[in-house]
C-alpha positions, 0 to 999 in steps of 0.5 A, spaced: 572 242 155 575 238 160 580 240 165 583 238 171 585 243 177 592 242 179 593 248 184 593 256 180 595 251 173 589 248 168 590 242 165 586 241 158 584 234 157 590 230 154 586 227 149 584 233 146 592 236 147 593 230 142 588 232 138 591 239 137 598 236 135 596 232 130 592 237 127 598 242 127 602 235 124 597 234 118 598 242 118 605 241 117 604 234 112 600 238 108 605 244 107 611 239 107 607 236 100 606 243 098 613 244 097 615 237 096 611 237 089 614 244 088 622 242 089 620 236 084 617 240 078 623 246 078 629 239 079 627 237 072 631 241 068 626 241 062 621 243 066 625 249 068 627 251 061 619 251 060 619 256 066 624 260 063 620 260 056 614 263 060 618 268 063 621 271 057 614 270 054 608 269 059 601 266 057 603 262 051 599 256 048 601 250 048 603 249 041 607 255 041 611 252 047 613 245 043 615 250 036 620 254 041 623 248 045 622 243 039 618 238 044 614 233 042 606 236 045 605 230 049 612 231 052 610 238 054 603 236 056 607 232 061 611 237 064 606 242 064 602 238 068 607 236 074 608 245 073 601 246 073 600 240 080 606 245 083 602 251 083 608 254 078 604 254 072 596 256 070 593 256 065 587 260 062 583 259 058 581 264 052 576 260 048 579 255 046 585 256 047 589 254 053 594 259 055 600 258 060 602 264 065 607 262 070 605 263 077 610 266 082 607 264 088 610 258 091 618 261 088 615 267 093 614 263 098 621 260 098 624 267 097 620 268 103 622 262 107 629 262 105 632 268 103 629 274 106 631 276 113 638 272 112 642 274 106 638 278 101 642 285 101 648 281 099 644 278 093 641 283 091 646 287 090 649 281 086 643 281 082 644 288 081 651 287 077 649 281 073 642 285 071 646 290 069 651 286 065 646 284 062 643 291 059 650 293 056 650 286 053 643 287 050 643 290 042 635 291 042 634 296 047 626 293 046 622 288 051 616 287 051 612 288 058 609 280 060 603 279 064 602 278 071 599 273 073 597 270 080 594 264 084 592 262 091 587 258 094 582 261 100 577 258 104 571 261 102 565 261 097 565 264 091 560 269 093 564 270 099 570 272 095 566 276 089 563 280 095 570 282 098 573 284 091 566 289 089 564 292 097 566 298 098 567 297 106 570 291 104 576 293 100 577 299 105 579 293 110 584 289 106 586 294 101 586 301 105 583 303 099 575 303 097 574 300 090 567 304 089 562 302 082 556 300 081 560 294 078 555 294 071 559 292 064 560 300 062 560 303 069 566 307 072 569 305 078 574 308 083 580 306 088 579 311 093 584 312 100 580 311 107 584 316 110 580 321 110 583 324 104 578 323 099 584 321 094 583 317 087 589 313 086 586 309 081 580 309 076 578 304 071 572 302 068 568 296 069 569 291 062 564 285 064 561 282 071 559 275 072 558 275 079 560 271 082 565 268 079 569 273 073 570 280 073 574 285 068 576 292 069 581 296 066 586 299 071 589 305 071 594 308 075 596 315 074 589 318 073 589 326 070 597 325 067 599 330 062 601 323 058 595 319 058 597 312 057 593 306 055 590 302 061 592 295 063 586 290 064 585 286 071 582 279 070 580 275 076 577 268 076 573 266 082 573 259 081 569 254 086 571 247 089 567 244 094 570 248 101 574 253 098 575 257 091 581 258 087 582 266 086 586 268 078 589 274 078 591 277 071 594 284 070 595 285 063 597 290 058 602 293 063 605 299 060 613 299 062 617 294 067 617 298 073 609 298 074 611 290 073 614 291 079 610 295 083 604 291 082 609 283 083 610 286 089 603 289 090 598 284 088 601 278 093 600 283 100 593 285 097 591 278 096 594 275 103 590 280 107 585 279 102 585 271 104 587 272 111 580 277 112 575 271 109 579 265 113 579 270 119 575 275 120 580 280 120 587 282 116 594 281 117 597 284 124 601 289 120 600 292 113 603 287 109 605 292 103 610 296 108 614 289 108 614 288 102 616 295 100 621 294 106 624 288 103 625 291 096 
């Protein structure tokens, strides 16, 4: 690289600072079109009643989306591809049907840009009135637990991305927990502290390995309870696109609202430090479930 002494001060080439700008420019245009694409999906009121639609009942195929808002199927298969082009909609494919999940990351995005760290006490404590309201005003005190459903994109490859989600050593690094199986349809697999306790926090068994791009396990999280409950079920797609891969989180089969909960908060700080070690080399300079726990 080019410079120019002046005094104790090193210059860097001008044209190479104006290189970095624009890179950092194009970085922000891009995350700028992000949001953009973002804003425009949720001003349609249509397309939030489709969001609201998903959240009451996630996963639901697009025939029983047009029976619920009595919508025409070409006019929902419109807004659920602007909602999809946002990133607030996925769809997984279940033989051969199409089922759209709503995907929370670009709204968590926004709370993060937005809200916290500015006047989310505050709002949290309107939120606790208002959904407190709501469960003395409810007569059905049964609610079906929805499936939890999260996106991101990562930089990587698809070998690169399955490695990291069965390699022992690899987990410990992102997850503070070693994932340890033989990953073969059948075998059990444990998630198991690194801090020299030797704790199991979670066992499971895996259902189906299709390296590199589809793996399923049953997950559960209270192991050795007096009540045993049925295990919920992780999905995750890896899906290649030249440079980079589209990585599908399903957490299914979820036995109440508060490992909802834990696992809305869980599954985005596992996934960023996931993501920031297979761009980086390294993960996030602070543990990023602490913050989340800190936040909640």
């Amino acid at each position: 690289m080019a410079t120019y002494e002046t005094g104790d001060r090193e210059l860097v080439e001008p044209s190479l600072r104006y290189a970095g700008k624009c890179l950092h420019n194009l970085s922000v245009r891009f995350e700028a079109r992000e949001m953009d694409s973002v804003f425009k999906a949720l001003a349609d009121s249509t397309r939030r009643l489709l969001l609201d639609r998903l959240r009451e009942h996630n996963g639901q195929t697009l025939r029983e989306l047009c029976e619920h808002l009595d919508m025409a199927r070409q006019s929902a298969t419109q807004h659920l591809d602007i909602l999809e082009r946002a990133n607030l909609v996925t769809v997984v494919r279940r033989g051969r049907e199409r089922l759209h999940y709503l995907n929370p990351a670009p709204i968590h995005e926004i709370e993060e840009r937005w809200i916290s760290g500015f006047d989310k006490p505050r709002l949290q404590a309107i939120s606790a009135i208002k959904n407190q309201a709501e469960e003395y005003a409810m007569t059905n005190g049964s609610t079906s637990v929805p499936t939890y459903v999260y996106v991101t994109y990562i930089r990587a490859s698809a070998e690169q991305v399955w490695q990291a989600l069965t390699d022992a050593d690899l987990t410990a690094r992102y997850w503070a927990h070693a994932n340890v199986s033989d990953w073969q349809p059948g075998s059990p697999w444990e998630h198991r502290r690194v801090d020299g306790s030797g704790v199991v926090d979670g066992v499971g068994r895996v259902i189906e390995a299709a390296p590199p791009t589809r793996l399923v396990i049953t997950f559960d999280d209270a192991p050795g309870a007096e009540s045993p409950r049925e295990p919920s079920v992780v999905t995750f797609l890896v899906e290649p696109h030249q440079d980079i891969v589209r990585l599908t989180v399903t957490h299914e089969n979820l036995p109440n609202q508060e490992m909802l909960n834990g696992i809305s908060h869980g599954w985005p700080a596992v996934l960023a430090n996931l993501k920031s070690l297979l761009e980086t080399g390294e993960v996030l300079p602070q543990v990023p479930w602490e913050m989340s726990r800190a936040h909640a």
